[in-house]
LUMFI-877064 format. One line per 4 residues: number of its first residue (from 0); their letters; for each residue x negated, y negated, z of C-alpha. Coordinates in Angstrom, 2 decimals. Example, Ala and Ser with C-alpha at 12.3 -4.5 7.8 and 13.67 -1.06 7.14 Angstrom:
// residues 2
0 = AS = -12.30 4.50 7.80 | -13.67 1.06 7.14
//
This chain:
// residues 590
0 = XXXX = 47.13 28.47 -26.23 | 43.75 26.79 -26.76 | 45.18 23.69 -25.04 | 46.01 25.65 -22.45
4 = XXXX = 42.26 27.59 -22.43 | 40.80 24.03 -22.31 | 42.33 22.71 -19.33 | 42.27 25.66 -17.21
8 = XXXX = 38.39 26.03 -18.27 | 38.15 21.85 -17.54 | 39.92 22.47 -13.92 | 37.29 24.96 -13.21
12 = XXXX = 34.46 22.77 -13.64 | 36.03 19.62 -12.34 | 36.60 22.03 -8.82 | 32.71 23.78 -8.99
16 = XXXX = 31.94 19.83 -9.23 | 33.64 18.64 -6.10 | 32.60 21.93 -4.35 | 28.65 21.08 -5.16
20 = XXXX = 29.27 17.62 -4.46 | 30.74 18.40 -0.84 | 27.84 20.63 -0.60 | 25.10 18.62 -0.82
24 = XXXX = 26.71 15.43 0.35 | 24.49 15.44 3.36 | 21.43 16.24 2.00 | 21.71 13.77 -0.60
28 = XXXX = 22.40 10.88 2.33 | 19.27 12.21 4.24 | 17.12 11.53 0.85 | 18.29 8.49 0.55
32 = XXXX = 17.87 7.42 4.10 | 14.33 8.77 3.95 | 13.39 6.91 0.44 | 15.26 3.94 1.95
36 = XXXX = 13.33 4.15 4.76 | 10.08 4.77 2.90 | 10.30 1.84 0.55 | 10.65 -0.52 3.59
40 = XXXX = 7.85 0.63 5.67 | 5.38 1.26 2.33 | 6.31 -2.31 1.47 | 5.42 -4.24 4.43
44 = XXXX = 1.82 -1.84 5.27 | 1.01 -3.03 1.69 | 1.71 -6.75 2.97 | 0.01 -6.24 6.18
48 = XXXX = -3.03 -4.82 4.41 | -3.02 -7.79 1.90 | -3.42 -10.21 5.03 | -6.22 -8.34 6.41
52 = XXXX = -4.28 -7.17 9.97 | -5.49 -3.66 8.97 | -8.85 -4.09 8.49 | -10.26 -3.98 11.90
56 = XXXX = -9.07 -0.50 12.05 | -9.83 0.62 8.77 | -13.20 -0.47 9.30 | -13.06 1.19 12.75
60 = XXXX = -11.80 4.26 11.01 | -14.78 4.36 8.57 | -16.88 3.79 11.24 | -16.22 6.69 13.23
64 = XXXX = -16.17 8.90 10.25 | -19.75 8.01 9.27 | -20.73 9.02 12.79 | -19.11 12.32 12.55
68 = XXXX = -21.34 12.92 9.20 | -24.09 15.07 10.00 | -27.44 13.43 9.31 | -29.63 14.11 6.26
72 = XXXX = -33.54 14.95 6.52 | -36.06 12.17 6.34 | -36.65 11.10 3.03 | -40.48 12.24 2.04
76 = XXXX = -40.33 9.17 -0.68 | -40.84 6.97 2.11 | -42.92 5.75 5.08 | -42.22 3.17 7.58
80 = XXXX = -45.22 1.13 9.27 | -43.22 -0.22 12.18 | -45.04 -3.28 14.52 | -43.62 -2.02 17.76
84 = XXXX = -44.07 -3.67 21.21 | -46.39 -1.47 22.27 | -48.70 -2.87 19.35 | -48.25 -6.19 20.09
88 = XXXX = -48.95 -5.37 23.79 | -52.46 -3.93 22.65 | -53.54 -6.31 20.13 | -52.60 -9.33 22.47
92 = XXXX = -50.77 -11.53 19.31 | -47.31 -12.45 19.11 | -47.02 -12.88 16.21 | -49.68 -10.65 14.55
96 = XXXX = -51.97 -12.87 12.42 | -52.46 -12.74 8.94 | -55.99 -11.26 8.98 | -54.52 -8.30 10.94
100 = XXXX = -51.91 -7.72 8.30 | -54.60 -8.44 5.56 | -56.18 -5.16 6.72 | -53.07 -3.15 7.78
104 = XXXX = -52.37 -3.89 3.93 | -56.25 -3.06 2.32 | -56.45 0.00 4.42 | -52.63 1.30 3.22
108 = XXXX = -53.76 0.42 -0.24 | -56.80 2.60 0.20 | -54.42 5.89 0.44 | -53.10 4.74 -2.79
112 = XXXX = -49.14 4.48 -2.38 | -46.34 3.76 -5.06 | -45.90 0.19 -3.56 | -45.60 -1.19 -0.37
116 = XXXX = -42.76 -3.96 1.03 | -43.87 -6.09 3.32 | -40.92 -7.02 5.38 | -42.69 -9.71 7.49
120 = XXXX = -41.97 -14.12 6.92 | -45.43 -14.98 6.04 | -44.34 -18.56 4.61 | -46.61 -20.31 7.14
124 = XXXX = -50.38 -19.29 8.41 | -49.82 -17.64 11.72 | -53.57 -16.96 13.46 | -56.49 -16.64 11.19
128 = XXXX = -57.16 -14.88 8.03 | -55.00 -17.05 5.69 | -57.23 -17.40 2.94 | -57.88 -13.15 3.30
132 = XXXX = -54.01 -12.94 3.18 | -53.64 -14.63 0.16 | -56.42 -13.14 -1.74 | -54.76 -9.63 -0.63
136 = XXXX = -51.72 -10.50 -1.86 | -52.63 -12.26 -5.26 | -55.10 -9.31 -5.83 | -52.55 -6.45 -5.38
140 = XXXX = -49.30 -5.93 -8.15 | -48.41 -2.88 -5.44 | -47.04 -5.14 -2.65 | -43.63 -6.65 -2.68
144 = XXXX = -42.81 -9.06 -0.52 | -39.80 -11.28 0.83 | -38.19 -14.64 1.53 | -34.67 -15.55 2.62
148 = XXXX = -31.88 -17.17 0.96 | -30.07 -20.52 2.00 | -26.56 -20.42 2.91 | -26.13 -23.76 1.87
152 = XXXX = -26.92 -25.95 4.58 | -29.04 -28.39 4.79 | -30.36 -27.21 8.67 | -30.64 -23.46 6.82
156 = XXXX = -33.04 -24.28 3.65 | -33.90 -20.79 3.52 | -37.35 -19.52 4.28 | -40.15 -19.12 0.82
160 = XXXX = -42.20 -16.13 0.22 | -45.83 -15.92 0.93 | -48.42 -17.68 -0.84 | -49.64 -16.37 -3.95
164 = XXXX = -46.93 -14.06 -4.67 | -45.42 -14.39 -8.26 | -41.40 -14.06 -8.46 | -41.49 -10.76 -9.88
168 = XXXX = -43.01 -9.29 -6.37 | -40.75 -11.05 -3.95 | -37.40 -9.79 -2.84 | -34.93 -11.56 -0.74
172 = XXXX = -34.02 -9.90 2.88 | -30.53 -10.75 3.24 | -27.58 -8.59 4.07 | -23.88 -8.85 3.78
176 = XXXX = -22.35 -8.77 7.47 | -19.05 -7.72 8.40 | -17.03 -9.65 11.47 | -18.38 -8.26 14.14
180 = XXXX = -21.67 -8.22 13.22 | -21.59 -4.62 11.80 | -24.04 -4.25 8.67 | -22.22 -1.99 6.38
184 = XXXX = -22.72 -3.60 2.56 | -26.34 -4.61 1.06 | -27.01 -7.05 -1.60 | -28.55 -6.16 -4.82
188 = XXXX = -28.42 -9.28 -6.68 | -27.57 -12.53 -5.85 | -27.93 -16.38 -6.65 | -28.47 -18.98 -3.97
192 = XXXX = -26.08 -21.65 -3.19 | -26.49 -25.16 -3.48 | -27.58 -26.99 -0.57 | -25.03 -29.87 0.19
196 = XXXX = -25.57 -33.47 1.66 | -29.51 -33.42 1.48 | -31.54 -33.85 -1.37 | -34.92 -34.18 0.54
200 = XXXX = -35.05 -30.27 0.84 | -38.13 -28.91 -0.50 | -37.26 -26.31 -3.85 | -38.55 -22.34 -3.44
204 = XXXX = -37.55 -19.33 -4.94 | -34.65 -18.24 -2.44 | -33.34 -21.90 -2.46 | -33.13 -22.28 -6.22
208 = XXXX = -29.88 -21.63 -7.66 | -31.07 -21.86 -11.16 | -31.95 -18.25 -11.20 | -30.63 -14.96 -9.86
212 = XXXX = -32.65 -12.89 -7.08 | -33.39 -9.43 -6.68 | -32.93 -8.05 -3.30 | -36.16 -6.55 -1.29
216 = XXXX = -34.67 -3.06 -1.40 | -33.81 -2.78 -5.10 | -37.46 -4.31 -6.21 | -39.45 -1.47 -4.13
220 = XXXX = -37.13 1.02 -5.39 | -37.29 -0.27 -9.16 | -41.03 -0.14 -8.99 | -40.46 3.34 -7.84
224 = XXXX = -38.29 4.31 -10.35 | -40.71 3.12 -12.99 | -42.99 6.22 -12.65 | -39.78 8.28 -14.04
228 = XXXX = -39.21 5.89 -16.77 | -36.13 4.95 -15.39 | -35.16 1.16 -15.75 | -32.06 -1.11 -14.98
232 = XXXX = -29.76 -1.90 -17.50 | -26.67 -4.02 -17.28 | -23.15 -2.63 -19.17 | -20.66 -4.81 -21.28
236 = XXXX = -18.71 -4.92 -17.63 | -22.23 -6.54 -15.82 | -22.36 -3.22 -13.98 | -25.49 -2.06 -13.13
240 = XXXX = -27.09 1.63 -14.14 | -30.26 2.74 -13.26 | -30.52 6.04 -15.31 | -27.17 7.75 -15.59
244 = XXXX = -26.27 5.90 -12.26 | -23.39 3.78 -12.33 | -24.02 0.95 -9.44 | -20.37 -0.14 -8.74
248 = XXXX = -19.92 -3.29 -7.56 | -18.00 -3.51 -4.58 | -14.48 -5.39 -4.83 | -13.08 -7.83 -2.25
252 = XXXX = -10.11 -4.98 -1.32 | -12.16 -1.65 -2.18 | -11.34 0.68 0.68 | -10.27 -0.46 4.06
256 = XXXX = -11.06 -3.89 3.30 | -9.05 -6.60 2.82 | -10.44 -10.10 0.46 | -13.79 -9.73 2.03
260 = XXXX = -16.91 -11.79 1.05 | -17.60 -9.80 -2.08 | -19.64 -12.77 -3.59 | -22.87 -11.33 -5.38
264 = XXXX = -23.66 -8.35 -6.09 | -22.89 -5.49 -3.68 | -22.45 -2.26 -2.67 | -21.20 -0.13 0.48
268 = XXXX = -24.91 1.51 2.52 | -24.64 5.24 2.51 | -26.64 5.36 5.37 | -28.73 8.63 5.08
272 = XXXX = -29.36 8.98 9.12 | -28.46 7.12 12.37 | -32.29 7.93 13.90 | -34.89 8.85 11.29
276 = XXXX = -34.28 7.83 7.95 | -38.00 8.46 7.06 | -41.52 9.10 8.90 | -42.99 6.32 11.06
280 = XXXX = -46.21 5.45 11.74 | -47.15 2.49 14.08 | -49.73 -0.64 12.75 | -52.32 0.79 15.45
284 = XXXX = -52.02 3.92 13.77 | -53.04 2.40 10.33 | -55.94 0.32 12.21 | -57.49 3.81 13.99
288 = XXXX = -56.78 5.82 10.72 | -54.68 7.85 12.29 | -52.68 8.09 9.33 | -53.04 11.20 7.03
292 = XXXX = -53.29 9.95 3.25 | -51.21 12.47 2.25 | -48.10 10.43 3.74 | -49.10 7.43 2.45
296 = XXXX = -49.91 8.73 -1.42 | -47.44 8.21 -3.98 | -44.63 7.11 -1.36 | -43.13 3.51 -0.66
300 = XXXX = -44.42 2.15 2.06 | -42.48 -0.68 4.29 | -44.33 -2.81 6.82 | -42.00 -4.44 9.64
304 = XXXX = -41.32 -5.54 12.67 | -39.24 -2.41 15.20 | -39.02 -4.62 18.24 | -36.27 -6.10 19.14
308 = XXXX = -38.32 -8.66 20.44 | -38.00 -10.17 16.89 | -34.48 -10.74 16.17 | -34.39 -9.10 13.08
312 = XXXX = -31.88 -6.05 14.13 | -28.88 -5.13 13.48 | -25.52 -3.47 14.57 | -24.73 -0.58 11.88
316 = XXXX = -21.51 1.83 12.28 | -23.47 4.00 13.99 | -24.08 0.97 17.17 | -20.57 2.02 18.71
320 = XXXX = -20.23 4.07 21.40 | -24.23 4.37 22.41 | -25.60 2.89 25.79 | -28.87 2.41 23.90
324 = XXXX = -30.19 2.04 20.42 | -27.69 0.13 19.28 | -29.42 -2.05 17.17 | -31.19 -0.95 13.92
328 = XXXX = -34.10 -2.77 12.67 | -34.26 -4.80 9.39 | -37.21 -2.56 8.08 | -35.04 0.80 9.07
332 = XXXX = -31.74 -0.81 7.18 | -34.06 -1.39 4.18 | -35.25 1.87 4.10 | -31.50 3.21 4.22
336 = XXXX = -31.01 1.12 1.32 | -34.00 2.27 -1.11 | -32.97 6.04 0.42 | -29.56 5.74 -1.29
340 = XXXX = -30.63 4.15 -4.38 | -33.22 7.39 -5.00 | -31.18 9.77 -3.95 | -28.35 8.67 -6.55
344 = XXXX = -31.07 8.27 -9.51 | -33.00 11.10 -8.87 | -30.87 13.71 -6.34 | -27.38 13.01 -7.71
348 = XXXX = -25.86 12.14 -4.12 | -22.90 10.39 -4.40 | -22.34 6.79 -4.01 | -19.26 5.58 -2.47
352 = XXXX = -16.48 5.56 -4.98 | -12.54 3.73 -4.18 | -8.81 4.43 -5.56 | -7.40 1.87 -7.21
356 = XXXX = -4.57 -0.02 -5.59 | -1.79 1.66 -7.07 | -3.24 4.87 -5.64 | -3.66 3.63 -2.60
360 = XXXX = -0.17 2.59 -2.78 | 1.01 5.92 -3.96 | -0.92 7.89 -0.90 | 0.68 5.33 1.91
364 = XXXX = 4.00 6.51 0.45 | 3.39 10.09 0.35 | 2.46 10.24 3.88 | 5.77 7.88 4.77
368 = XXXX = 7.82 10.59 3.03 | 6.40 13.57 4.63 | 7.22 11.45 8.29 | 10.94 10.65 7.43
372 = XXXX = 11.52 14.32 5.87 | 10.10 16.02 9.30 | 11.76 13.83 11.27 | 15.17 14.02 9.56
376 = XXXX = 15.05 17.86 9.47 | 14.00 18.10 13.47 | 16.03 17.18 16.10 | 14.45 19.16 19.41
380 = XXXX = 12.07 16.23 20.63 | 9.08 17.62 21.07 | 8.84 20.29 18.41 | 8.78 17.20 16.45
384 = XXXX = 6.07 15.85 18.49 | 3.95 18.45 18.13 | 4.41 18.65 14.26 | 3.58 14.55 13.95
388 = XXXX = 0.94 15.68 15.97 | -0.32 18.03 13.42 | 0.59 16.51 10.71 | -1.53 13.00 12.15
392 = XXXX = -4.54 15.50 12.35 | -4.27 16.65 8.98 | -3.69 13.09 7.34 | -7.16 12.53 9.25
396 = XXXX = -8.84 16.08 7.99 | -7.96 14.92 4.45 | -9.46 11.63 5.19 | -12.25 13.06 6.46
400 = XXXX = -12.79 15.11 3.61 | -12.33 12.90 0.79 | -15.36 10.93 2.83 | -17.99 13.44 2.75
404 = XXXX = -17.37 13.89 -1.21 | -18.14 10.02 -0.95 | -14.55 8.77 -1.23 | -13.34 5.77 1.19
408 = XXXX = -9.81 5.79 1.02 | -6.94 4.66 3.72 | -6.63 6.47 7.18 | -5.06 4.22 9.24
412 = XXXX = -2.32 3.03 6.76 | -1.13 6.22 6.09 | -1.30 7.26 10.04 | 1.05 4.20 10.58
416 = XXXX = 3.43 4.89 7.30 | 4.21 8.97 8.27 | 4.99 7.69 12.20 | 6.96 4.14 11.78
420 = XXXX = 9.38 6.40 9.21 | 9.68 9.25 11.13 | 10.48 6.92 13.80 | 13.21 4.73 12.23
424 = XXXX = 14.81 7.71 10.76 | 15.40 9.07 14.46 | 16.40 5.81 15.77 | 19.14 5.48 12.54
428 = XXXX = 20.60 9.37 13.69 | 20.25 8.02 17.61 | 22.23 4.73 16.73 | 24.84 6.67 14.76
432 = XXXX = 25.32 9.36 16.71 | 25.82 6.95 19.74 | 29.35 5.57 20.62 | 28.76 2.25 20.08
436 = XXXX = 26.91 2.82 16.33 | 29.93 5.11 15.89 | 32.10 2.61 16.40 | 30.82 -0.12 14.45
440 = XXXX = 30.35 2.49 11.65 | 33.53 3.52 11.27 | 35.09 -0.18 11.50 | 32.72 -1.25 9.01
444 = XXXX = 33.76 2.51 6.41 | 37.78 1.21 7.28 | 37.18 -2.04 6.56 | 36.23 -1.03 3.10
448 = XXXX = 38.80 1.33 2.92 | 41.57 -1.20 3.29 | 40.13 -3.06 1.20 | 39.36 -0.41 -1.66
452 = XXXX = 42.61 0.81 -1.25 | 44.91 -3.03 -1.67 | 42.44 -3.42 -4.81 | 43.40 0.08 -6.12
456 = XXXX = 47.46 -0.48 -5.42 | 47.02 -4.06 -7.33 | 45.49 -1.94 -10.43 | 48.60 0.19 -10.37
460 = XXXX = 50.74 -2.20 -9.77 | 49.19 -4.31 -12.87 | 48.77 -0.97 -14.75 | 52.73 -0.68 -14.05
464 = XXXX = 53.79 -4.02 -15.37 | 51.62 -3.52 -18.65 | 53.11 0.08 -19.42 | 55.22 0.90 -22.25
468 = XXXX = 57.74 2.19 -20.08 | 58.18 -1.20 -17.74 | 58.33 -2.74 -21.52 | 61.25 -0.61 -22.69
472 = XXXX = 62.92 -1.22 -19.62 | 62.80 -4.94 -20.53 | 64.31 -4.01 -23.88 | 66.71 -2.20 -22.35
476 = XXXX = 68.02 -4.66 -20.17 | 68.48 -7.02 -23.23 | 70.12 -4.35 -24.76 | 72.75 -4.03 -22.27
480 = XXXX = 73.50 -7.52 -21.72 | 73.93 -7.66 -25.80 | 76.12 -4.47 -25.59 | 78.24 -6.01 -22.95
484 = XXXX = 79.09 -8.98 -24.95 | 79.54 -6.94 -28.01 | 82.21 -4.53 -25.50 | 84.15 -7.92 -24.80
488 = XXXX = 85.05 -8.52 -28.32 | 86.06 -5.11 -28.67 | 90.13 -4.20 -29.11 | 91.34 -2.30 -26.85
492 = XXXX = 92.02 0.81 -29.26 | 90.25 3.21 -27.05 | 90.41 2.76 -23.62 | 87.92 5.73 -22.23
496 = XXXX = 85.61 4.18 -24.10 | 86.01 1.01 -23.02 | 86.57 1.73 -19.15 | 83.50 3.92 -19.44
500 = XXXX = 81.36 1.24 -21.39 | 82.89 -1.40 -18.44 | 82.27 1.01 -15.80 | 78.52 2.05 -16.77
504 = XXXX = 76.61 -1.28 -18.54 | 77.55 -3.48 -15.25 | 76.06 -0.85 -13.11 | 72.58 -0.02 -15.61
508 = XXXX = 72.75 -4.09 -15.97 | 72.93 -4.58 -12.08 | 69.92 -1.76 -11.09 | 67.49 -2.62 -13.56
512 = XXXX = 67.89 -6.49 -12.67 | 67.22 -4.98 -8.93 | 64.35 -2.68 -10.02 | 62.25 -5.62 -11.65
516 = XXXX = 62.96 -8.06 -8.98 | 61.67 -4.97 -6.24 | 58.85 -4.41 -8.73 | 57.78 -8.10 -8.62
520 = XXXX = 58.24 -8.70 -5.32 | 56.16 -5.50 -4.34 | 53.16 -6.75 -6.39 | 53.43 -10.32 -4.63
524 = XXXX = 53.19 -8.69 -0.94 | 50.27 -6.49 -2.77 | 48.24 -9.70 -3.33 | 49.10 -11.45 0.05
528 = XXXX = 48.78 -8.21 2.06 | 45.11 -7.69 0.20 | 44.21 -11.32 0.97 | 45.26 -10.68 4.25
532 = XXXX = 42.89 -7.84 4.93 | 40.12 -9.48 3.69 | 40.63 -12.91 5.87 | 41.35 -10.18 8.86
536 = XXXX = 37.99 -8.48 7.52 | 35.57 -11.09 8.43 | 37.02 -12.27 11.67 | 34.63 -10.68 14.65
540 = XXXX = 37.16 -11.22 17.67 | 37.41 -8.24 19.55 | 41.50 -8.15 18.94 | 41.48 -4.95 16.60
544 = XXXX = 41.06 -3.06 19.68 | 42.65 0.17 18.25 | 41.33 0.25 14.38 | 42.93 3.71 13.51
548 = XXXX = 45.97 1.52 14.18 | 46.10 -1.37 12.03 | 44.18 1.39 9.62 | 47.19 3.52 9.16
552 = XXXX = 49.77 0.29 9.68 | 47.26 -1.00 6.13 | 47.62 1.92 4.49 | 51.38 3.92 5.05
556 = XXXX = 53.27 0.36 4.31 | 51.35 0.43 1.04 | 51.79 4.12 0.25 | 55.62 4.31 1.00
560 = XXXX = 56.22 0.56 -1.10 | 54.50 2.44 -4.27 | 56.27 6.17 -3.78 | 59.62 4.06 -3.54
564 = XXXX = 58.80 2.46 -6.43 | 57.68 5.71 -8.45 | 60.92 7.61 -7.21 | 63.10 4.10 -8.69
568 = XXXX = 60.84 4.28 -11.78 | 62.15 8.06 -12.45 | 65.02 7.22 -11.59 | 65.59 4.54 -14.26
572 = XXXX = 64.14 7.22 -16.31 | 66.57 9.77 -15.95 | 69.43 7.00 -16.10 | 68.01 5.92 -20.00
576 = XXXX = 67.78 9.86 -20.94 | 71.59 9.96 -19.74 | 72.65 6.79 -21.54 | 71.63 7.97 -24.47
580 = XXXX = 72.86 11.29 -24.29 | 76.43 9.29 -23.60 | 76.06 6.94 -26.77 | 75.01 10.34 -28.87
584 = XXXX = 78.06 12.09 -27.75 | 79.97 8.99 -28.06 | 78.87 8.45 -32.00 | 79.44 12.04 -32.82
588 = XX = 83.17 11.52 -31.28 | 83.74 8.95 -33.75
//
């Protein structure tokens, strides 16, 4: 009874199984189209990113999010001098001497500000005043001023600071630019290459590559930062902190980039606003004293040249799409730069922070599965049109959003993962769907039928020829050729016996002799007919024009060989049960 229990209670389950499995036999083919799919296309955007065909429109994409930032308010830390056109129109120099910037810098100094950068080459006398320059510059420990580094040329040696300015009050000027000529990373720190092929150079500070430099930026807003006992510090990991700032150092593949210049150290400008990052005043201004002291007290102060008459401008993110203004000046940029640095030491605004590649990885594939599930669960055309659309502008919204909190993370990569899945999971249900994919599908699914099928009838056939029972029909057969030579010798003292014995061991003798040789012959044409399909498997002529016919020739000739030989294997069966019901009766006779 429990035997019983069992079975029926194991036939239950066994049928819920196949009734679940038919069930969600389709849905687990679309998941594993879709991850298929997925894996393919998240594979190669990683590749494609690797070899930098991305970056142009990641950068692009950054771009135009910075531009949809609003702007901040002018930062009342600062002040920017600007030498416009207009000023060098009035005071009739080009370039303005060095006794007018020898009072543009006593009469600042006067109004007593935190320090003041002056972002003007002064490494040769222009005009008069040298000597009152240099006095002005060796007298003050408020100004800051800058030189520029070498790239390693020997027709680029770099340009010195002014005269009389120790190394701890000069700052180099330089800039990390993207192709294109966009400015969107600033150097903090930095050491000079070594100039190559000439040895005749003559040595300065931004030329020496015995030392590391600070950049112009960082050394006004250290001296700022000095006032709130705030000083740099460098971690175990050569990271810089200022405070409880973390300055992370930009990596060669952080964000949208892809094995950029990340030589030095630098970091990604959080540009604080695309027209006024803080007040200007003009250099006429400061001559008239038109200048209240009050914006001049206690702030940093940058001198420089706004003209783009000097070509020291630059395109930002902010350059694209504007008939005018698309430069920004170097003093401007600087300002962005010492902007960002306070506002993260003192005003907690975020810097710019990245995923790490594996996350990146991980949100490129999230976006690929969300394409390939919509697309594999909509087939009206533009209903799933309309929902890429949507779902495109939400992958950007989250983009978006992730920027303001300061986050740069992949836009266009994902874009391109959600639509090339969605769209190779409708072409796959377009091809098979089509008469020509359904024909090659379903000559491809026979083909493997055939062949699963000649490999399963050559298990049986094996599984036949190892079984007890085709064993004990070989004993049997020796058994009946001993028992007819043992019937020979007999007398004849009881002929039913004897005509029976005669009459039945010939005949048992005679169809189990047949029954092996049918056995062995059926599992020769097994192997020839299996290595027939396979050879007829991975020919391409077009002569299996009808494949549900040499399908159902492959698999009926196989099917009836094996129920003929079942029906002879009970038959032999039933034949042994018989015989030795005849030698029990005939040994109870006796």
């Amino acid at each position: 009874m429990t035997k019983i229990s069992n079975k029926f209670l194991s036939d239950k389950i066994r049928s819920a199984a196949a009734q679940l499995s038919q069930l969600y036999k389709p849905s687990l083919t679309v998941v594993s189209s879709v991850l298929i799919a997925t894996a393919a296309v998240t594979l190669s955007l990683v590749g494609t990113r690797h070899l930098g065909i991305l970056e142009p429109v990641e950068l692009s994409a950054y771009d135009q999010m910075l531009r949809w930032r609003p702007d901040e308010k002018p930062d009342p830390r600062l002040l920017i001098v600007g030498i416009t056109e207009a000023d060098i129109q009035k005071l009739k120099q080009w370039p303005i001497s060095d006794r007018k910037i020898a009072e543009i810098l006593q009469k600042l100094e006067k109004m007593q500000p935190t320090v003041i950068g002056l972002d003007v080459l002064r490494d040769v006398p222009l005009g008069e005043g040298r000597e009152e320059l240099t006095k002005v510059l060796q007298k003050s420990d408020r100004i800051i001023g800058v030189c520029l580094v070498t790239d390693g040329g020997p027709d680029t040696p770099g340009s010195p600071p002014p005269a009389g300015m120790s190394a701890n009050r000069v700052g180099f000027a330089d800039f990390g630019i993207d192709p294109g000529g966009i400015l969107r990373r600033a150097l903090l720190f930095m050491k000079p290459p070594i100039i190559k092929g000439d040895n005749s150079v003559e040595k300065h500070l931004c030329n020496d590559n015995s030392q590391v430099l600070t950049s112009f930026n960082l050394q006004l807003s250290l001296r700022y930062l000095q006032k709130y006992k705030i000083f740099p510090r460098l971690a175990a990991d050569q990271s810089l902190w200022l405070g409880k700032t973390k300055f992370k150092k930009l990596k060669s593949n952080d964000g949208g980039y892809s094995n950029v210049d990340a030589r030095g150290y630098q970091i990604l400008i959080n540009y604080h606003s695309r027209s006024q990052v803080a007040n200007k005043v003009t250099i006429t201004d400061v001559l008239q004293g038109k200048v209240s002291p009050n914006l001049v007290k206690d702030k940093i102060v940058l001198i420089g040249y706004t003209t783009e008459t000097v070509k020291d401008v630059f395109y930002t993110p902010y350059s694209g799409q504007q008939q005018k203004n698309q430069f920004m000046p170097g003093i401007v940029v600087h300002a962005q730069v010492i902007s960002q640095i306070l506002s993260a030491v003192l005003d907690k605004r975020p810097m710019f922070w990245f995923w790490p590649e594996w996350a990146e990885i991980l949100w490129i594939a999230g976006w690929s599965i969300v394409g390939g599930t919509m697309a594999s669960r909509m087939a009206h055309p533009w209903k799933l049109a309309l929902t890429f659309a949507a779902i495109l502008s939400g992958c950007g919204a989250i983009g978006f959003g992730i920027f303001l909190l300061g986050g740069w993370v992949p836009v266009a990569a994902p874009a391109l993962a959600l639509i090339l899945t969605g769209g190779s999971i409708v072409s796959a249900d377009r091809f098979n769907k089509s008469a020509y994919g359904k024909a090659i599908t379903d000559r491809v699914k026979q083909v493997f039928k055939i062949e699963i099928d000649q490999a399963q009838k050559e298990q049986q056939v094996a599984d036949i020829v190892e079984s007890d029972f085709f064993k004990e029909l070989q004993l049997k057969k020796d058994e009946l050729k001993s028992s007819k030579k043992d019937t020979s010798e007999k007398t004849p003292s009881d002929p039913q016996e004897i005509t029976l014995g005669a009459a039945a061991l010939p005949q048992a003798q005679s169809e189990a002799d047949e029954f092996l040789a049918q056995l062995q012959l059926k599992a020769k044409q097994q192997k020839q007919r299996a290595a027939a399909t396979a050879s007829e498997s991975d020919s391409k002529t077009e002569s299996a024009i009808d494949p549900g016919a040499s399908a159902s020739s492959g698999e009926t000739e196989p099917d009836e060989g094996f129920s003929d030989l079942q029906a002879r294997a009970k038959q032999m069966r039933q034949r042994r049960n018989a015989d030795k019901k005849i030698e029990e009766q005939d040994l109870s006779g006796k």
